[in-house]
C-alpha positions in Angstrom: -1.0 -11.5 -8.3 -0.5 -15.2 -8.8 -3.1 -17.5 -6.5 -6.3 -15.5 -6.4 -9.6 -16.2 -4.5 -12.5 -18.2 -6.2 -14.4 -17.3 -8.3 -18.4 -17.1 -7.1 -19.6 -20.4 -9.0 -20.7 -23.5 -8.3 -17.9 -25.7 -6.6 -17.9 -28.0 -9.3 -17.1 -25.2 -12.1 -14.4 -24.0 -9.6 -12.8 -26.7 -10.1 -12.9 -27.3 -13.4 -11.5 -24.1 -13.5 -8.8 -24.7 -11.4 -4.9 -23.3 -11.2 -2.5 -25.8 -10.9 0.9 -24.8 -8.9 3.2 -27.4 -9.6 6.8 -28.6 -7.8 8.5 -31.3 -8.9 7.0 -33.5 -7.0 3.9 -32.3 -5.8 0.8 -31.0 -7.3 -1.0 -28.0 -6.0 -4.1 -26.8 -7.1 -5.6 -23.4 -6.1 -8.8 -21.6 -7.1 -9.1 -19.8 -10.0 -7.5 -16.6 -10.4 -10.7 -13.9 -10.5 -9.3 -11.5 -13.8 -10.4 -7.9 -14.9 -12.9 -9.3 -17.1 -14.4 -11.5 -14.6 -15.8 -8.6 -12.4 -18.3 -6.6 -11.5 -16.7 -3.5 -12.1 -19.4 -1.0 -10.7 -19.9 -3.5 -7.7 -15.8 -3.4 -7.1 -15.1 0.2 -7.2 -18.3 0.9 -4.3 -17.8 -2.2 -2.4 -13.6 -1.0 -2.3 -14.2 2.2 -1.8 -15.9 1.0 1.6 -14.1 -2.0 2.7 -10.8 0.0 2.0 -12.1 3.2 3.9 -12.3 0.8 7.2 -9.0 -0.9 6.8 -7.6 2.6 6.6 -9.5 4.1 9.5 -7.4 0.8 11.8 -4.4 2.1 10.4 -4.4 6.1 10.7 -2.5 6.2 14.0 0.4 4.8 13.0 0.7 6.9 10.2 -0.2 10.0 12.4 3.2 8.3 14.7 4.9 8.1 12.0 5.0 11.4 10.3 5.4 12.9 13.6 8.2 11.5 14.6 9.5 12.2 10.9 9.3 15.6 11.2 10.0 16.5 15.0 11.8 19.7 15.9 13.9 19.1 17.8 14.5 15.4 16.8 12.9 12.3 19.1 13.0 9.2 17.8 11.3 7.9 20.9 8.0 6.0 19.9 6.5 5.8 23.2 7.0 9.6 23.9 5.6 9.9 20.7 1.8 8.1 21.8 2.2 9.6 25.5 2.7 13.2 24.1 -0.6 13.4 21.7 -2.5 11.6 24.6 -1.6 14.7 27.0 -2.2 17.4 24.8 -4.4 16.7 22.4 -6.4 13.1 23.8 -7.3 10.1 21.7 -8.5 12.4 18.1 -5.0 13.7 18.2 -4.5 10.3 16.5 -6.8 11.0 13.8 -5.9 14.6 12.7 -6.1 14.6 9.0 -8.4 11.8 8.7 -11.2 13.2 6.8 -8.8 14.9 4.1 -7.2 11.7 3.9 -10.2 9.2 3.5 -12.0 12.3 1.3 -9.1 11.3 -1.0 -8.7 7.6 -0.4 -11.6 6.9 -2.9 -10.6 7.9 -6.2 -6.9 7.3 -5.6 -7.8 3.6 -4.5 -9.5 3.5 -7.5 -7.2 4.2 -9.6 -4.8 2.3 -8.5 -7.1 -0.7 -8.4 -8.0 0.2 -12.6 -4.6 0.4 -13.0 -3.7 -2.8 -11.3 -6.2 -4.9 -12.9 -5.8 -3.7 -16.4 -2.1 -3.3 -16.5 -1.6 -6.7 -15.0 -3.9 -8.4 -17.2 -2.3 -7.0 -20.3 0.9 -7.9 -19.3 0.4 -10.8 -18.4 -1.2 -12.1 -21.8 1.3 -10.6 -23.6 4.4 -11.8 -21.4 1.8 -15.6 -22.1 2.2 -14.6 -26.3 5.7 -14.1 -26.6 6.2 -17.6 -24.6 7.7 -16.9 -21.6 7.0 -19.3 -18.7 4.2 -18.8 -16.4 6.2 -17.7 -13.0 8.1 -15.1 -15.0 5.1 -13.8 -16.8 3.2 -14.1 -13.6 5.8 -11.4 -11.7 6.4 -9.5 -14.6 2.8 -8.5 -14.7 2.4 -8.1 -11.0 5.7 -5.7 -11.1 4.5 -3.4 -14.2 1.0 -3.8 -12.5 2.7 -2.2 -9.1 4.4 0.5 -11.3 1.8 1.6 -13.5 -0.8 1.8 -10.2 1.3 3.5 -8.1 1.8 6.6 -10.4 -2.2 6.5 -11.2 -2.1 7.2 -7.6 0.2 10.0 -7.4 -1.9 12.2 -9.2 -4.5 12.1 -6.6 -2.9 11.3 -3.6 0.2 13.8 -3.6 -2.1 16.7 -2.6 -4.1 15.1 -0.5 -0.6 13.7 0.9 0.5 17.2 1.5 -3.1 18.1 3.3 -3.3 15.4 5.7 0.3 15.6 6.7 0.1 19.2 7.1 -3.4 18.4 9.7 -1.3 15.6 11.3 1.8 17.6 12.5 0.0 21.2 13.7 -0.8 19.6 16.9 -3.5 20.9 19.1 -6.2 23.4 18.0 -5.3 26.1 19.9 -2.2 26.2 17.9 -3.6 24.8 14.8 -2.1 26.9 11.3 -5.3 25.0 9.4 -8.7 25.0 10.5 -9.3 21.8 8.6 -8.9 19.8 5.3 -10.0 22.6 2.9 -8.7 25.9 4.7 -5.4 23.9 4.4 -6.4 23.1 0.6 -7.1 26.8 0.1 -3.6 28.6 1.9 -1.6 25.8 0.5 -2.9 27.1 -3.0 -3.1 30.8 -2.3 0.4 30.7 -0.7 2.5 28.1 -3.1 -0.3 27.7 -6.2 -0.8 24.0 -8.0 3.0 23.2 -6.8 2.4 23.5 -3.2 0.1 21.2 -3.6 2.3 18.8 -5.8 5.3 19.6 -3.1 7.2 15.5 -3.3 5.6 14.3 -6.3 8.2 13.8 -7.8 10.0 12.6 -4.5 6.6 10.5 -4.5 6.7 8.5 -7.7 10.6 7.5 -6.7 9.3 6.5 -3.3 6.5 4.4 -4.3 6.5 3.2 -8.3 9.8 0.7 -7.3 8.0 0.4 -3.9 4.8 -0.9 -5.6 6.7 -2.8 -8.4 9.0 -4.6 -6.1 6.4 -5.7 -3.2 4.2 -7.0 -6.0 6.6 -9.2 -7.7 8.1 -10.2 -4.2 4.2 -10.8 -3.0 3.8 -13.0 -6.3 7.0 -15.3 -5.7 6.8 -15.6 -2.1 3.7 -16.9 -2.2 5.1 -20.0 -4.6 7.8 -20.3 -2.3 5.3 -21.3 0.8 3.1 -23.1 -1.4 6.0 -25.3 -2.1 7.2 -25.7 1.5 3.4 -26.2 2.4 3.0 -28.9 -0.5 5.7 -31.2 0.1 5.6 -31.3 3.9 1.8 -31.8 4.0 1.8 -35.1 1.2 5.2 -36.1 2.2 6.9 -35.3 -0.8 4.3 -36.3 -3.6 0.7 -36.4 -4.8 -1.2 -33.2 -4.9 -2.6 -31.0 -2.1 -6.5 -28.9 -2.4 -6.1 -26.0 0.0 -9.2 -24.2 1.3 -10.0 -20.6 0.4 -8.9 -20.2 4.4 -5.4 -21.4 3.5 -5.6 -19.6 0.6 -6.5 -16.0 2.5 -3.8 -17.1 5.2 -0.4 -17.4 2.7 -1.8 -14.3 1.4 -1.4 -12.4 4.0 1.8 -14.2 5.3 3.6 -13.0 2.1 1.7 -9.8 2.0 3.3 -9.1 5.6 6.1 -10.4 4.3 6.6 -8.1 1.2 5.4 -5.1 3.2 7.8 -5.2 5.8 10.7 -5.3 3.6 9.7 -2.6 1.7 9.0 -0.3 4.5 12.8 -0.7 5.1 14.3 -0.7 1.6 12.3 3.1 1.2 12.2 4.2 4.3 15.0 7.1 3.8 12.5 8.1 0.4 9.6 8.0 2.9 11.5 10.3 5.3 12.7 12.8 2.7 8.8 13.1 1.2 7.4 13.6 4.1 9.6 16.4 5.3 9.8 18.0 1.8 5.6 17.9 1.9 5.2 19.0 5.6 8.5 21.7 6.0 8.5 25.0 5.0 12.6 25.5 5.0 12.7 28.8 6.7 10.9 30.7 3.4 13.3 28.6 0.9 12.0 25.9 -1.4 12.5 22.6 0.5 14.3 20.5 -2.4 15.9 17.1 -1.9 19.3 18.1 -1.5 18.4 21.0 1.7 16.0 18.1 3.1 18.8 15.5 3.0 21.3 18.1 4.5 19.0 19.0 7.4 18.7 14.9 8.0 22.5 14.8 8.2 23.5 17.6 10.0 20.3 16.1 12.6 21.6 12.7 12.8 23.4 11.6 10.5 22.0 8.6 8.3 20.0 7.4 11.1 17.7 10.2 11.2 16.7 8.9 7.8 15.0 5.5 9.5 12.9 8.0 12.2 9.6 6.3 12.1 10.6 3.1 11.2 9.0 0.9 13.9 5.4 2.4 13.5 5.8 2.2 9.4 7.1 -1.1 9.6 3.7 -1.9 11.6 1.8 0.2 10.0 3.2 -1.2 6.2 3.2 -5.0 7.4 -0.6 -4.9 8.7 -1.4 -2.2 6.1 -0.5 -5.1 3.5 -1.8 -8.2 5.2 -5.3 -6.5 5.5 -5.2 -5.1 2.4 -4.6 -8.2 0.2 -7.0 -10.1 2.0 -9.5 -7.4 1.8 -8.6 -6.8 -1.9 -8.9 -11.0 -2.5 -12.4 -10.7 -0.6 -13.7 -7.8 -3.0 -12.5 -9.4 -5.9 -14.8 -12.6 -4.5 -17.6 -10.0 -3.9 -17.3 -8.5 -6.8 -17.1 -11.3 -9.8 -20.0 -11.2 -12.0 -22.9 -13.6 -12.1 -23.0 -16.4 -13.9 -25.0 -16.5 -17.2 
């Protein structure tokens, strides 16, 4: 990521240790970007691992909405039958089924893809610096290989526990439950299907979100330069130089976070759809591949049923983004190391 939160020093090292974003005409400077070396990395991996479990907890519903409506039988698209239907039968934890295997498994896959992101990106990004290409290029190149190279760190964890929690979130209420929880799921999954029951959409997975995470990266990076610019010249008028607070700083953030994450909820979402059925669907006793599950989408509803879900992962993606970044620009704060 270009743009990055402060640093904890003194305000007078900040800015000596300022980044300067510059137009043609106007000079921008932001605080300095806080790099893999600069932190605390015990203190960032515990203090993630809780600030992340709480952004996550906000957003469970509308992933519970959206896998739901993904995987109906028969089809209904409708949202608001959707939220009326798991009030009636199954009350306000309905929303949360799956919530324990899924935050159980949040922590080491956030943490790999934050050591993944970090390193990656700082690698890249002083080698793209070597070879001399200019800063705004090197700057998304590493934020897109960063993206990549997290996102299938992830996988490895999170598929299973993918496969879990989606399993919880569509059995509806207890009476009629298949799992009893998190790990008798874990266990019949296993027993039933071995290690590649568990793995069911990795693949499917790593095509949904390694372009997903490389493209929302790179987009987050350039948008971000695009509203500094507007914000420049409009606030001095078309010269001089502008000092944004750490406020304004968090606010474009999460603009372009929003921004990124709502168009890539729409450029995957037929991925998305596929995964999730492939993970959740048990084909009538035959291995749900991605040819059967995009057959069963046509012959459901045509294309369309590809985009079920959209509105809540739209939401879900857009908030999911903003409070991410600024949560992950806050830790990064919280987490830089002392100064000597």
């Amino acid at each position: 990521m270009s743009y990055m939160a402060a640093t904890g020093a003194e305000e007078e090292e900040e800015e000596e240790e300022e980044s300067v974003a510059a137009t043609a005409e106007v000079e921008i400077h932001l605080p300095a970007e806080v790099d893999w070396e600069m932190l605390d990395k015990w203190r960032f991996f515990v203090l993630g691992a809780a600030l992340f479990s709480g952004v996550s907890a906000a957003l469970y519903p509308a992933v519970v909405l959206k896998t739901r409506i993904q995987v109906a039988q028969p089809p209904s698209p409708c949202l608001l039958r959707a939220v009326a239907s798991i009030l009636r039968h199954e009350g306000p934890r309905g929303f949360y089924r799956g919530f324990a295997t899924s935050l159980a498994g949040t922590v080491p896959a956030r943490a790999l893809y934050m050591g993944a992101l970090e390193a990656t990106k700082s690698a890249v990004g002083t080698a793209t610096l070597r070879f001399g290409v200019p800063e705004p290029a090197a700057s998304a190149a590493a934020s897109a290989a960063a993206g990549l190279s997290a996102a299938i760190a992830a996988q490895f964890v999170w598929t299973p526990i993918d496969v879990v929690s989606q399993r919880l979130m569509v059995q509806g209420s207890a009476a009629a439950a298949k799992y009893r929880g998190g790990v008798d799921a874990f266990k019949k999954i296993l027993c039933s299907d071995g290690l590649r029951g568990l793995y069911r959409g990795f693949g499917m997975s790593i095509l949904t979100y390694a372009p997903s995470n490389a493209v929302w990266w790179a987009s987050y990076n350039l948008s971000q330069r695009l509203i500094w610019s507007g914000i420049g010249y409009h606030m001095t008028e078309g010269g001089g130089e502008l000092r944004p607070s750490y406020g304004a700083v968090m606010a474009v953030q999460g603009v372009s976070a929003a921004m990124a994450g709502g168009a890539s909820a729409v450029m995957t979402m037929p991925l998305d759809t596929i995964k999730t059925r492939m993970q959740v669907l048990d084909g009538e006793g035959e291995r749900m591949t991605i040819g059967r599950t995009v057959r069963s989408l046509l012959r459901e509803g045509g294309w369309g049923a590809c985009y079920r879900g959209l509105g809540p992962r739209w939401v879900s993606m857009s908030l999911s983004a903003t409070t991410m970044i600024t949560t992950y620009e806050l830790l990064k704060r919280l987490s830089t190391k002392e100064s000597p």
